[in-house]
C-alpha positions in Angstrom: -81.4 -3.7 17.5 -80.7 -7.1 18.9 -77.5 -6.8 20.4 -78.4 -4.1 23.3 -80.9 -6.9 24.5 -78.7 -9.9 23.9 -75.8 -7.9 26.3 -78.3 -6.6 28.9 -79.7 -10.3 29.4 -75.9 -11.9 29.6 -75.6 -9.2 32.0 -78.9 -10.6 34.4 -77.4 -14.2 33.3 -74.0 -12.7 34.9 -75.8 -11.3 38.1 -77.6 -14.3 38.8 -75.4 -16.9 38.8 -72.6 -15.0 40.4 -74.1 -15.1 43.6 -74.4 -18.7 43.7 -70.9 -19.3 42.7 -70.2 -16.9 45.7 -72.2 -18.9 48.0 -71.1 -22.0 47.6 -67.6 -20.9 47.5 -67.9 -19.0 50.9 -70.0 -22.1 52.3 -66.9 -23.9 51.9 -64.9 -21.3 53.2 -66.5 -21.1 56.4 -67.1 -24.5 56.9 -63.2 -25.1 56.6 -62.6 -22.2 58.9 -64.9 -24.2 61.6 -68.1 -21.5 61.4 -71.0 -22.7 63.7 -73.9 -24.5 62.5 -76.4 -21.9 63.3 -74.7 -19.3 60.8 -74.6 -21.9 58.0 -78.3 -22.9 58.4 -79.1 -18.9 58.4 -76.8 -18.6 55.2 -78.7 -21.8 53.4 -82.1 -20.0 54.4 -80.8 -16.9 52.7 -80.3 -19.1 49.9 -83.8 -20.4 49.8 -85.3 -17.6 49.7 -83.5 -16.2 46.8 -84.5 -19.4 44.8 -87.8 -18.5 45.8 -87.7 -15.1 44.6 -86.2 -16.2 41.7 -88.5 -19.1 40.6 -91.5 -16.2 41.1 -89.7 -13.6 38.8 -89.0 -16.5 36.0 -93.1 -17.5 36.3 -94.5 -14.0 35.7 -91.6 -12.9 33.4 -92.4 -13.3 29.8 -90.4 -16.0 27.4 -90.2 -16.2 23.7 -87.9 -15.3 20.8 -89.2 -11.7 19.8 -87.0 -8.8 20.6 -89.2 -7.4 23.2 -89.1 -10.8 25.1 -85.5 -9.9 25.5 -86.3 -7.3 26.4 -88.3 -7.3 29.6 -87.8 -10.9 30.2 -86.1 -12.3 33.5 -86.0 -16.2 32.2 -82.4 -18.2 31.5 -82.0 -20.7 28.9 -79.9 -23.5 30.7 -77.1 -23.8 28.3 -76.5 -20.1 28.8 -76.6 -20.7 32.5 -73.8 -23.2 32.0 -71.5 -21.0 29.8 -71.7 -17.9 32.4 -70.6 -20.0 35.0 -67.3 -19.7 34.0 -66.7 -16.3 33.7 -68.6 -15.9 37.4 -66.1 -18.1 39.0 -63.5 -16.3 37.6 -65.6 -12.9 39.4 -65.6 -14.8 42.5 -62.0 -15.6 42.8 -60.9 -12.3 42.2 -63.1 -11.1 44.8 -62.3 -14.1 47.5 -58.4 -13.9 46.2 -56.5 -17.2 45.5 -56.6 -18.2 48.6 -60.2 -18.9 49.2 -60.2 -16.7 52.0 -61.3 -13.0 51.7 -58.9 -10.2 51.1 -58.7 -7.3 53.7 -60.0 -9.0 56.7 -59.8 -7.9 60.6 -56.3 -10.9 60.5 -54.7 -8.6 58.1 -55.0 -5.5 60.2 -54.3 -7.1 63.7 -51.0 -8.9 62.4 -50.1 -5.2 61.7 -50.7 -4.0 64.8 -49.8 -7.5 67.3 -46.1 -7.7 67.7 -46.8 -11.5 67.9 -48.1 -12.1 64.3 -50.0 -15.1 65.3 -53.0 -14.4 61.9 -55.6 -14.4 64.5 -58.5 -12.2 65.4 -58.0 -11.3 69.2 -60.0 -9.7 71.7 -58.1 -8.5 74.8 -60.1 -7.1 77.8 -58.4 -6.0 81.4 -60.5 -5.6 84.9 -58.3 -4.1 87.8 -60.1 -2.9 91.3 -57.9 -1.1 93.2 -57.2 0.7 96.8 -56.3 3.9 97.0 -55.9 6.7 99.3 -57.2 9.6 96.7 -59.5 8.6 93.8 -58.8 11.7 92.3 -54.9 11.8 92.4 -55.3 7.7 91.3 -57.6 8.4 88.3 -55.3 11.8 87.2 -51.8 9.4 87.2 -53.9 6.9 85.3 -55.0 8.7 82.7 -51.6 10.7 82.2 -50.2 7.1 81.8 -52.4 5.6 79.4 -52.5 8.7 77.3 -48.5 9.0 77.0 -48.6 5.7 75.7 -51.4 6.3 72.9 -54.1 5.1 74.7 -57.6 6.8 74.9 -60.0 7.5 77.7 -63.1 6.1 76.8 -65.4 6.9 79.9 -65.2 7.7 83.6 -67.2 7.4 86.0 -67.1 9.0 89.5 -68.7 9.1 92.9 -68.4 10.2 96.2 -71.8 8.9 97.8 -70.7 6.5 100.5 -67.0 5.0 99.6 -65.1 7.3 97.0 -64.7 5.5 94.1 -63.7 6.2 90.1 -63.9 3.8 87.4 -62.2 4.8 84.2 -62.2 2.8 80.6 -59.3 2.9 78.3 -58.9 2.0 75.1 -54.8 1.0 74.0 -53.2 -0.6 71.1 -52.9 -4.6 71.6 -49.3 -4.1 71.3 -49.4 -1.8 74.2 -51.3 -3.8 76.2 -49.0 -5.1 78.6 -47.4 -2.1 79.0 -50.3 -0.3 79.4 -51.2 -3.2 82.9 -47.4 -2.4 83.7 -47.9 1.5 84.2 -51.2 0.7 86.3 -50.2 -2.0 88.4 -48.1 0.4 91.4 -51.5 3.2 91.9 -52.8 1.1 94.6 -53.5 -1.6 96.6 -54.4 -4.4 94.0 -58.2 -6.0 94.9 -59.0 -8.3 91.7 -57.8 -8.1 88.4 -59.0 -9.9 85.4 -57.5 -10.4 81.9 -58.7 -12.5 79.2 -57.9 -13.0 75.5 -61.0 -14.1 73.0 -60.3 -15.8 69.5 -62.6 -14.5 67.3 -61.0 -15.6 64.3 -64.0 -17.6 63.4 -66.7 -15.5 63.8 -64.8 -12.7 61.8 -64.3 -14.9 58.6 -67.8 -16.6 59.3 -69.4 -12.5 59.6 -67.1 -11.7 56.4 -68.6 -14.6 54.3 -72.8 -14.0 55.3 -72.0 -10.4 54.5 -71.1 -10.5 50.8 -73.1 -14.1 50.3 -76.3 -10.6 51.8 -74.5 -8.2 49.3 -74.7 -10.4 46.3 -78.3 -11.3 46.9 -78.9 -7.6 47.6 -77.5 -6.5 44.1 -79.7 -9.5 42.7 -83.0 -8.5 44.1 -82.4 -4.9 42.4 -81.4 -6.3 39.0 -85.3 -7.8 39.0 -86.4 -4.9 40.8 -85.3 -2.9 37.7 -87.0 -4.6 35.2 -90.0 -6.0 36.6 -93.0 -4.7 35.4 -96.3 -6.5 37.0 -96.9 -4.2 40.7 -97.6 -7.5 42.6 -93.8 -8.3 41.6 -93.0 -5.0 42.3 -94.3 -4.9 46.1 -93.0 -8.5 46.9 -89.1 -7.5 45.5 -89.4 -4.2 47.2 -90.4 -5.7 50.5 -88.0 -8.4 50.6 -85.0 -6.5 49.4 -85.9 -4.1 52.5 -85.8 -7.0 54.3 -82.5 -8.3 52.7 -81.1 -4.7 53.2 -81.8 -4.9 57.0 -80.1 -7.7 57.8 -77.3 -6.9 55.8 -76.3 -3.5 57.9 -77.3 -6.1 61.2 -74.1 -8.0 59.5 -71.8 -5.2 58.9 -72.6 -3.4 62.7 -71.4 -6.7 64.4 -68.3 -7.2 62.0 -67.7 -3.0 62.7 -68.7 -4.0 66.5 -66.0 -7.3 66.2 -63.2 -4.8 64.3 -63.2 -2.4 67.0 -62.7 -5.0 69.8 -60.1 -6.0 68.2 -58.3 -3.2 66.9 -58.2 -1.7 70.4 -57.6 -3.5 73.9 -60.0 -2.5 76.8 -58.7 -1.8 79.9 -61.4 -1.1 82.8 -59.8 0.1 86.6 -61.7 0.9 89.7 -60.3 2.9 91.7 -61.9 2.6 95.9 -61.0 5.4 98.0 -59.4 3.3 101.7 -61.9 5.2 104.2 -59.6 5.9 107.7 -60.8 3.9 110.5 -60.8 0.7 111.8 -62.3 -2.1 109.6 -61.8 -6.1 109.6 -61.4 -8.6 106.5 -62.1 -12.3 107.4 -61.9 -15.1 104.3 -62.9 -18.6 105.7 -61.3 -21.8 103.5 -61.4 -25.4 103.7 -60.0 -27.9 102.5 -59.4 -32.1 102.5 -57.0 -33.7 105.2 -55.9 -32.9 108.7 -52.3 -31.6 108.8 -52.1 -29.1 111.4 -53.0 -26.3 108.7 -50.1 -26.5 107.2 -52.0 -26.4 103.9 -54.1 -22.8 104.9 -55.4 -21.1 102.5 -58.1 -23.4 101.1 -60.6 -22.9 98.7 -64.1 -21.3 99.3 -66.3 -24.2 97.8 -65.3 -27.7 98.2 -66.8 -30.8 97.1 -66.0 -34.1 99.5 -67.8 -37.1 100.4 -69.3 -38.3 103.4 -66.8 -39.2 106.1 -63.6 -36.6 104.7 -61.4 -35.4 106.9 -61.6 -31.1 106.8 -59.6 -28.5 108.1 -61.4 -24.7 108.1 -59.4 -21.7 107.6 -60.1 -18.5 108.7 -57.6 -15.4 107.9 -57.9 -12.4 109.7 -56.8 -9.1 108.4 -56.6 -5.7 109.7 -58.0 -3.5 106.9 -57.5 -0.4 108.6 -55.6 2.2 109.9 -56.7 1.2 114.1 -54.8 -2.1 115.8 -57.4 -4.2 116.6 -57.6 -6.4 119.6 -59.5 -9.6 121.2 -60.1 -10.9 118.1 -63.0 -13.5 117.9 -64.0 -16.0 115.4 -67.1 -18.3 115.3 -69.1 -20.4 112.6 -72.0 -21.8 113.7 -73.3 -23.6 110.8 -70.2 -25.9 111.3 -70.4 -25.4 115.2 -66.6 -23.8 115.8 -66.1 -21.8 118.4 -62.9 -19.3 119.1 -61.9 -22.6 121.9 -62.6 -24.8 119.1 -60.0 -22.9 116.7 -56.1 -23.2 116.7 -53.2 -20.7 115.8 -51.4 -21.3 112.3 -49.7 -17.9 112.1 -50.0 -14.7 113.7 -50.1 -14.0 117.6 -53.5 -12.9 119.3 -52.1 -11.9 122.8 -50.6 -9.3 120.7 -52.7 -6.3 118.9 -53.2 -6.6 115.4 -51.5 -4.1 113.7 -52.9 -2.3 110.4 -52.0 -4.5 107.3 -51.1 -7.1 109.2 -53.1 -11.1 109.4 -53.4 -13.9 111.6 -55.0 -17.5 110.2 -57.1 -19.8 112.8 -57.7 -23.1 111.8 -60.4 -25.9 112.8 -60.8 -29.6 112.1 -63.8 -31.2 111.4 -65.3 -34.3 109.7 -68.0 -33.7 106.7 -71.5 -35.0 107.4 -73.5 -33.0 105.5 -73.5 -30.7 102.7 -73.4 -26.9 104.5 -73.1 -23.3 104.0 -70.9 -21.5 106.7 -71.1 -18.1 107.6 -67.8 -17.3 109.3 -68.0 -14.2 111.7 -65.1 -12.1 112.8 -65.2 -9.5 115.7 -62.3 -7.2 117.4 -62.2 -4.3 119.4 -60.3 -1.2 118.3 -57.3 -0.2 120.8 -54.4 2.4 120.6 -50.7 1.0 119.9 -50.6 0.6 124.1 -53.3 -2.2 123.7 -55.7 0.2 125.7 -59.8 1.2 124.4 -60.8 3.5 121.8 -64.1 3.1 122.7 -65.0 3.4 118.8 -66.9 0.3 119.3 -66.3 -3.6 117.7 -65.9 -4.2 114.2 -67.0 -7.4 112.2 -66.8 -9.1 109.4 -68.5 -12.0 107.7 -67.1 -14.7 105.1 -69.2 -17.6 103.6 -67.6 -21.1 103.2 -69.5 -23.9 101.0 -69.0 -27.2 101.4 -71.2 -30.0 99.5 -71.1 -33.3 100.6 -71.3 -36.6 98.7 -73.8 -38.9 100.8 -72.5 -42.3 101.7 -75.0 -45.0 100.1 -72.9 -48.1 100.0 -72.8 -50.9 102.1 -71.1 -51.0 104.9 -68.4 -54.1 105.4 -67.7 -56.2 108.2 -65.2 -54.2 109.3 -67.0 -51.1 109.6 -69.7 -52.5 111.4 -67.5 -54.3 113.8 -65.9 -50.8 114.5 -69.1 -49.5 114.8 -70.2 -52.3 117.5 -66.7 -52.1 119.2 -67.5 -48.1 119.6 -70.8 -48.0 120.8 -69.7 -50.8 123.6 -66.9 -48.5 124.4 -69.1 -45.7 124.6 -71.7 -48.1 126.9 -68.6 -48.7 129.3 -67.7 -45.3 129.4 -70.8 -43.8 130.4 -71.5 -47.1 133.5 -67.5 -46.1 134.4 -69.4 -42.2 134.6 -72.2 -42.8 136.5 -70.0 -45.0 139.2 -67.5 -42.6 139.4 -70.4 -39.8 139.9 -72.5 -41.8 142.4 -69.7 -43.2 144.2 -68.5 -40.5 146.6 -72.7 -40.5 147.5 -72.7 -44.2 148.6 -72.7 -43.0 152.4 -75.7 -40.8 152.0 -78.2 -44.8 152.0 -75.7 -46.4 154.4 -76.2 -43.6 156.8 -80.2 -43.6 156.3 -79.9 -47.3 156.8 -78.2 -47.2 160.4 -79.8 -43.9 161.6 -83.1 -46.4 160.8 -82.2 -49.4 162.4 -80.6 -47.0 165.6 -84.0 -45.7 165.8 -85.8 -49.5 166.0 -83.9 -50.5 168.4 -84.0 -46.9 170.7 -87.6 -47.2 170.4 -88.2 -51.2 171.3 -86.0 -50.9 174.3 -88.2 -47.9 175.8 -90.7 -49.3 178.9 -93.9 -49.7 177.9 -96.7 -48.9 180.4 -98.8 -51.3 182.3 -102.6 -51.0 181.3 -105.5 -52.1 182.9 -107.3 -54.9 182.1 -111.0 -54.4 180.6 -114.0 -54.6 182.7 -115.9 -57.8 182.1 -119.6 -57.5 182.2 -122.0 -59.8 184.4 -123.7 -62.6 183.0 -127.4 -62.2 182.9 -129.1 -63.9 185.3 -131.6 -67.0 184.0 -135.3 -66.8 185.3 -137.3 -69.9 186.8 -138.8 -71.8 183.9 -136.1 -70.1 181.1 -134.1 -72.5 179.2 -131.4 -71.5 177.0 -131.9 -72.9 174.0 -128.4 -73.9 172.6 -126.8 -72.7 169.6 -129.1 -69.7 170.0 -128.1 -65.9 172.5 -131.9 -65.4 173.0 -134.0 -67.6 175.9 -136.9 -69.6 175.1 -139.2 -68.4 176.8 -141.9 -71.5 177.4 -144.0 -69.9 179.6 -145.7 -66.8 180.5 -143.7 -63.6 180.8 -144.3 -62.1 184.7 
C-alpha cells in the first residue's frame, strides 16, 4: 500500500523540478543565441510566478509520514529534490538534443528549402509598382508566371475608379524567389521596387525556448490542479493556468505567424494602367558644388551649411503619349526662374517627344534651410510643333534643403572681404547714379542761362518817367503863434479869434 504513493510523489518530484532544469537550460540557450532583454525578463517573470504558485500549494498541502500524507500531499523533501535532478536533466537534454539548441526548428526546415544553406531563419518580402498598358492582360501573365513556377496567389485586388490599377500578392518558395522577380520584371514599365531580407533567427529560437519553458509550467500547474483539494486552491490554480494557457497559444500563433514568413517568400506587384494623354513628370535635385551640372541627378533632401555652393536639378519627362512643347520651369521658394535655369541635356526649341527628358539646372548659394516646390508646365502640340488646344499640363516636385547656420566667428579675412565688397558696391552704385544723371546735366545749365538771359532782357528795357509828388503848403503861422520847438502843434498864448 505504500509503494503506489511513494511512485506517484517521485512522479510530482519529477514534474516539478523538470521545468526548472528546462528553464535554466533554455535561459542559457537564448541568451547565447543573443535573445532581447525584454523576452528574458518576461521568461524570469514566468518564473516567479510559478515559485509563487508553488510556495502556496507546499503551505496548504499537508506534510507528515502517514500514508494518506503521501497521498494528497504536494510538499518535497530536499534530498529528494536533489536526487531527481539528475534524471530531469537527463529529460531535458533529450528534449533540447545534445546540442543545447532545440530539435525541429524553423533553421531546419528553411536549410531544406534555401539553396544557400546559410542555418538562418529568413524572411524575404518583394514590392514592385509597375506601368502597364492593360491591368488585366498584366495581372493574367503574372499570375500564369508565378503559378508555373509553384507559387500561389494569395490575394488581388482590383479597381477601375479613377486610374486602372491591380495589386496581386504571391506567395513562392525562397528558392524560387529570384526567379519568381525574373518572370515579373519585363510586364511593364518598372515604378519602385522593394526587396528586403529579415534575420529572424533570433526571435525563432528565443519564441522556441518561452514556448516549452510556458508548456512545462502548463503541465505543472495541472499536476497540482489534480490533486489539490481546498477550493480556494482550486480557483487560484484554475485561474492562473487559464492564464498560463493563454499566453502560451499567444506564443505558438507568432512562432506559426514567424514559420510561415519564412517558409514562403512574399511578393506584392501593382500593376497602374498608363492613361492615353498628355501628362508631365518633373523630379527637382540638388546637390553640393558648382560644376556646370555635370553631376545631375542629385538627391531630394540635402543637408549643407551656411555659405555651400548648390546646383538644382530639374528633369523633365514626357509621361505621355502627346509631344509637349514651351516647356517652363520655376521654383519660387529658391527664387529660379526659366531665365535663371541652364540646359544640361535635352533641347527645348525642339518638342518633347513621349518618353523622352530634358534636365535644367540652376546655381545657388544656401542661406537658409528651405522647402522647394518645383513647378513644371508645357503645352500639348502635334508632331508639326503646332496646338492641340488640350490645354497645359503641370507637374510639381518638392526639393528639401536644411541648412546648418554659420555661428562662428568671422576672421580678419572675411571681414576685410566683407569691407572691400561693400566699398565696391558704394563705388558702383556713385559710378550709377553719375552715369544716370549725366546725360541730364544740360537740363540746370539751360535753366541757369535762360535765367540770367531774362535779367538782363528785362534791366535793359526803358523805364518810364514819373511824376514827381505834389508837395503840400506849409500852414501859415497866425499873429501872436509861436511854434514851440520839438513840438508839430502851436502854442497858442493868446486868445483864439
Amino acid at each position: 500500500m505504500r509503494h503506489k504513493p511513494i511512485r506517484r510523489h517521485e512522479q510530482r518530484r519529477w514534474r516539478r523540478v523538470l521545468p526548472l532544469a528546462a528553464a535554466l537550460a533554455l535561459t542559457a540557450t537564448a541568451c547565447g543565441a543573443g535573445g532581447d532583454d525584454s523576452d528574458a525578463a518576461a521568461t524570469d517573470a514566468f518564473g516567479a510566478e510559478e515559485s509563487a504558485v508553488e510556495a502556496t500549494v507546499v503551505e496548504s498541502a499537508p506534510v507528515g509520514g502517514s500514508d494518506d500524507a503521501g497521498d494528497g500531499g504536494f510538499a518535497l523533501e530536499a534530498d529528494e529534490s536533489i536526487e531527481s535532478a539528475g534524471e530531469s536533466d537527463t529529460a531535458v537534454e533529450g528534449v533540447l538534443g545534445t546540442g543545447g539548441a532545440p530539435t525541429g526548428s524553423l533553421a531546419d526546415a528553411t536549410s531544406q528549402t534555401d539553396p544557400a544553406d546559410t542555418g538562418r531563419d529568413i524572411i524575404r518580402t518583394a514590392e514592385i509598382q509597375a506601368d502597364v498598358e492593360s491591368v488585366a492582360e498584366a495581372s493574367s501573365l503574372a499570375i500564369t508566371r508565378i503559378e508555373g513556377l509553384g507559387g500561389l496567389l494569395f490575394g488581388q485586388e482590383t479597381t477601375t475608379d479613377g486610374t486602372p490599377r491591380s495589386t496581386l500578392v504571391f506567395k513562392v518558395q525562397p528558392a524560387d524567389f529570384s526567379e519568381a522577380l525574373e518572370r515579373l520584371s519585363d510586364l511593364g514599365f518598372l515604378r519602385d521596387q522593394r526587396i528586403s531580407a529579415d534575420d529572424v533567427t533570433d526571435r525563432v529560437v528565443d519564441l522556441e525556448s518561452r514556448i516549452i519553458t510556458a508548456e512545462a509550467s502548463v503541465e505543472r500547474l495541472r499536476g497540482f490542479l489534480e490533486n489539490a483539494t481546498d477550493l480556494a486552491d482550486i480557483a487560484s490554480l484554475e485561474g492562473q493556468l487559464l492564464e498560463r494557457e493563454t499566453s502560451l497559444e499567444l506564443l505558438r500563433g507568432q512562432l506559426r505567424t514567424v514559420q510561415n514568413q519564412v517558409d514562403l517568400a512574399t511578393i506584392t506587384v501593382t500593376f497602374v494602367e498608363i492613361v492615353p494623354g498628355p501628362a508631365l513628370e518633373l523630379v527637382a535635385t540638388a546637390y553640393a558644388g558648382h560644376d556646370d551640372g555635370s553631376t545631375c541627378d542629385g538627391d531630394e533632401r540635402l543637408d549643407v551649411d551656411e555659405g555651400t555652393a548648390l546646383t538644382l536639378c530639374f528633369r523633365i519627362t514626357n509621361s505621355g503619349d502627346t509631344f509637349l512643347n514651351e516647356i517652363e520651369v520655376r521654383d519660387d521658394r529658391f527664387d529660379l526662374e526659366m531665365d535663371d535655369l541652364l540646359l544640361h541635356s535635352g533641347d527645348l526649341d525642339e518638342p518633347l517627344a513621349p518618353g523622352e527628358s530634358i534636365v535644367l539646372y540652376g546655381e545657388i548659394v544656401a542661406e537658409e534651410s528651405a522647402s522647394g516646390r518645383a513647378q513644371a508646365n508645357a503645352t500639348p502640340v502635334d508632331d508639326d510643333g503646332a496646338d492641340l488646344r488640350l490645354g497645359n499640363v503641370g507637374a510639381r516636385s518638392e526639393l528639401f534643403v536644411d541648412v546648418d547656420p554659420d555661428t562662428s566667428v568671422p576672421s580678419f579675412g572675411e571681414g576685410f572681404g566683407a569691407g572691400w565688397g561693400a566699398l565696391v558696391t558704394f563705388i558702383q552704385v556713385i559710378v550709377l547714379a553719375v552715369g544716370t544723371l549725366l546725360p541730364w546735366m544740360w537740363v540746370p545749365v539751360g535753366l541757369w542761362f535762360l535765367i540770367r538771359w531774362n535779367r538782363k532782357r528785362l534791366a535793359s528795357r526803358p523805364q518810364p518817367v514819373m511824376p514827381p509828388p505834389p508837395v503840400a503848403p506849409a500852414a501859415p503861422v497866425h499873429p501872436g503863434e509861436q511854434a514851440d520847438e520839438g513840438t508839430d502843434e502851436p502854442n497858442v498864448t493868446g486868445d483864439t479869434i
